[in-house]
C-alpha positions as a printed Julia matrix, in Angstrom:
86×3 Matrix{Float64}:
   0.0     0.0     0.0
   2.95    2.21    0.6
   4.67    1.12   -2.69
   0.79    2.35   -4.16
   0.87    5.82   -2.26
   4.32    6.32   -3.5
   4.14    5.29   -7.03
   1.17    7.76   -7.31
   3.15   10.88   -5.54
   5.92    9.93   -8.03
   3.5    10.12  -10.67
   2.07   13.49  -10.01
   5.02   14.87   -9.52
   6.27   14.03  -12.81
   3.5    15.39  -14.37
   3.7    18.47  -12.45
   7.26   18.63  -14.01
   5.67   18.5   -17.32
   3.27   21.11  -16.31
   5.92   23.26  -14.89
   7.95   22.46  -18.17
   5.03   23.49  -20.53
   4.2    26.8   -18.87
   8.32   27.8   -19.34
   8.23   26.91  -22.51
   4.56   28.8   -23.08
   6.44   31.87  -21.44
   9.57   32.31  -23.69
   7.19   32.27  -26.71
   4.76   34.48  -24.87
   7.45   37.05  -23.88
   8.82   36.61  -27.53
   5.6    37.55  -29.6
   5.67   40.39  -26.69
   8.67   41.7   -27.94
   8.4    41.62  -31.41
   4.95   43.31  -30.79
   6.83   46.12  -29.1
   8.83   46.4   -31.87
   6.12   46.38  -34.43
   4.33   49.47  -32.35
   7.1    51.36  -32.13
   7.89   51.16  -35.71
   4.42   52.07  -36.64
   4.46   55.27  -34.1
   7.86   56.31  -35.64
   6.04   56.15  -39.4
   2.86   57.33  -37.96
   5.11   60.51  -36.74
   7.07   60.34  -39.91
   3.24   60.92  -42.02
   1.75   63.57  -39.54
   5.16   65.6   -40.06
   4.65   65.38  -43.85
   0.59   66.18  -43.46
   1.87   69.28  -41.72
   4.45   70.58  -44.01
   1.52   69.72  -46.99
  -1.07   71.53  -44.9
   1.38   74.32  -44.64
   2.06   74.2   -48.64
  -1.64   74.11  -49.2
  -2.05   77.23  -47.23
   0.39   79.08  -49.55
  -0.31   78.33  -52.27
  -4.22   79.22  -51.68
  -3.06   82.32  -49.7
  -1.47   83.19  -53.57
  -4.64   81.96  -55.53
  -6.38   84.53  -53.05
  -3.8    87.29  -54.19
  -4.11   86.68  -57.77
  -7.85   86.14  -57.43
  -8.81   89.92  -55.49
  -6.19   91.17  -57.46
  -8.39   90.17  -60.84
 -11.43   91.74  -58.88
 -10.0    95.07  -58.65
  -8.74   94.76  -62.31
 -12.52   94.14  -63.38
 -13.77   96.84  -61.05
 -11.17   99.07  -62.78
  -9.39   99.91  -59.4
  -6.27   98.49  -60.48
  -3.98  100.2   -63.25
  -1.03   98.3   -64.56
């Protein structure tokens, strides 16, 4: 009956080692998809700060080149209105 007792400790044990085996293993790959997640994210924030820089600087293009369309435009109007002499 001993023998029994002990032959069934033995056996949970080992499989406890499995167990305990399994989850390290489960970890490394956990804590690797982790990392190249990280890395993933922080190349998409560096080329999500890389587009809003160049939405900026074509925001700021934009805005010239209507602020000159608006020039050229009222200076027509005063032409037609025969306020302007050239």
């Amino acid at each position: 009956m001993a023998g029994d007792k002990l032959s069934t400790l033995e056996g949970k044990v080992r499989e406890l080692i499995k167990h305990s085996a399994e989850l390290k293993r489960r970890t490394v790959l956990l804590e690797t998809r982790l990392r190249e997640a990280d890395a993933r994210l922080a190349r998409q924030a560096a080329e999500v700060r890389r587009w809003e820089k160049e939405r900026d600087w074509l925001r700021g293009r934009l805005r010239k080149v209507l602020d000159e369309l608006e020039l050229i435009e009222s200076d027509g109007d005063k032409d037609k209105d025969g306020g302007g002499a050239r």
